[in-house]
N, C-alpha and C positions, 0 to 999 in steps of 0.2 A: 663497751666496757661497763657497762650498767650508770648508774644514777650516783656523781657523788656529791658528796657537801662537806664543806668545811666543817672546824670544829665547834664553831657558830651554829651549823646547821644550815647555814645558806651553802644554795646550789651549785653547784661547780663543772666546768666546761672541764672535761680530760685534758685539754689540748692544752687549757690554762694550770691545770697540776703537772705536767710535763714540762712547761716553762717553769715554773716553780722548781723542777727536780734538776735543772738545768743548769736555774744560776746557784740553789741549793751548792750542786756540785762542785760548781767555779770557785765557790768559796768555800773549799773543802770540807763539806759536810757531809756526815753519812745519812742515807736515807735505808729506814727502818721500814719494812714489810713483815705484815703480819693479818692470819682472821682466825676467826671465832666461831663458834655457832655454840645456839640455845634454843630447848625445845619448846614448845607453847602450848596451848592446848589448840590452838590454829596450824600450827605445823613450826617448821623449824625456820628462825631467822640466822643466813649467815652473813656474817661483818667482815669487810678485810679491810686493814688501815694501812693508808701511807704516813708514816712519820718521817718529820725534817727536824736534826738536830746537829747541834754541833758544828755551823757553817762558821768560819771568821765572824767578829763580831755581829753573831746572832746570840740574843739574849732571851733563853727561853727555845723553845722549840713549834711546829706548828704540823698540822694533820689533816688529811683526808679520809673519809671512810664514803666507803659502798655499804650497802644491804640490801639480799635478796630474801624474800619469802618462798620458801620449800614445800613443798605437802609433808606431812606426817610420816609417810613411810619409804620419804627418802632415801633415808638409812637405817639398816636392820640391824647393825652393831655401832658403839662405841669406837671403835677401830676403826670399820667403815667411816663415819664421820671425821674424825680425826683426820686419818689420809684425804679426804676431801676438802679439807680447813688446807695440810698442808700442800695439796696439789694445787688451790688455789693460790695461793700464797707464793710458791714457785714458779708458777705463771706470770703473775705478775713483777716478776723481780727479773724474769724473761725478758718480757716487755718493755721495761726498764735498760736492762744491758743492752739490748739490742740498739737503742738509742743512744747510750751515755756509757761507752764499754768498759772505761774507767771509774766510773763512779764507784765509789765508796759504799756497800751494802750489805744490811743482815736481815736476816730471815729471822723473824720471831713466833715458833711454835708451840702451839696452846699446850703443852704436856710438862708432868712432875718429871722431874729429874729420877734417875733409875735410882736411887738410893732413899726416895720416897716412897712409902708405902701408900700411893691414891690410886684412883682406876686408872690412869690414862700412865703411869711407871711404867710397866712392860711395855707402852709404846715406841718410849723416848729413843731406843736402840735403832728402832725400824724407822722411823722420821729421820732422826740425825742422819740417817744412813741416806735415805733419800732424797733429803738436803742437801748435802755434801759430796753426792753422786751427780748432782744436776750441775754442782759447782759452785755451790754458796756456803756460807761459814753462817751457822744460827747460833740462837738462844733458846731454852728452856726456860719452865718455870723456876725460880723467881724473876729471875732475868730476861722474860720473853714480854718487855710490858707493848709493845705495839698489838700485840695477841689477845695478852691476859688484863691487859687494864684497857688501852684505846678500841679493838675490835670488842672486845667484852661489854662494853659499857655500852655500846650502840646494838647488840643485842637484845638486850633486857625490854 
């Protein structure tokens, strides 16, 4: 499952983010999936976050991210990347049910809302779709922050 770290940036066992999503769940919270990508002049880095929020007396919320380094010519479109941000992002929320079938979960994907005029609007239609084809309920932008704020930020 690649390399992840807290929101600290210190290192993190999978094994030990799955017990985390565990008792997360016990105490009825939802865990928030979501990634990113940004291009460099090195090539492209993409981020996917696990967010934990909303458990019984949790004050505050807490997160995991991955990131991989891509070549340049990854991807040839826009679109391209996108469906790759959200094909990962649905993978991992797989992975997750698979373990925890009840757990509480949304999917947060990097794109404007269709009633937004930015590049990634005509996407919104085609994601949600494949979202909610897989069998998960998401988020867009503004509302997509595990995407747009915590995979974003470990981007840059």
């Amino acid at each position: 499952m690649g390399n992840w770290f807290d929101g600290n940036g210190n290192p993190v066992e999978y094994l030990t983010i799955l017990d985390q999503i565990e008792e997360h769940h016990l105490g009825d919270g939802t865990v928030y999936i979501g990634s990113d990508s940004h291009l460099h002049s090195h090539g492209f880095i993409l981020s996917s976050a696990i967010v934990l929020h909303g458990a019984e007396d949790q004050r505050g919320g807490k997160y995991y991210v991955s990131s991989t380094k891509l070549d340049k010519n990854s991807y040839h479109s826009l679109a391209e990347r996108i469906l790759a941000e959200t094909e990962k992002t649905i993978m991992m929320a797989h992975d997750v049910v698979a373990l925890f079938p009840e757990v509480k979960i949304e999917l947060h994907i990097d794109v404007s809302n269709t009633d937004k005029n930015e590049a990634t609007s005509n996407l919104a239609k085609t994601v949600i779709g494949y979202v909610s084809g897989n069998g998960f309920s998401c988020k867009v932008k503004p509302n997509a922050f595990a995407a747009a704020s915590v995979a974003d930020k470990h981007t840059k």
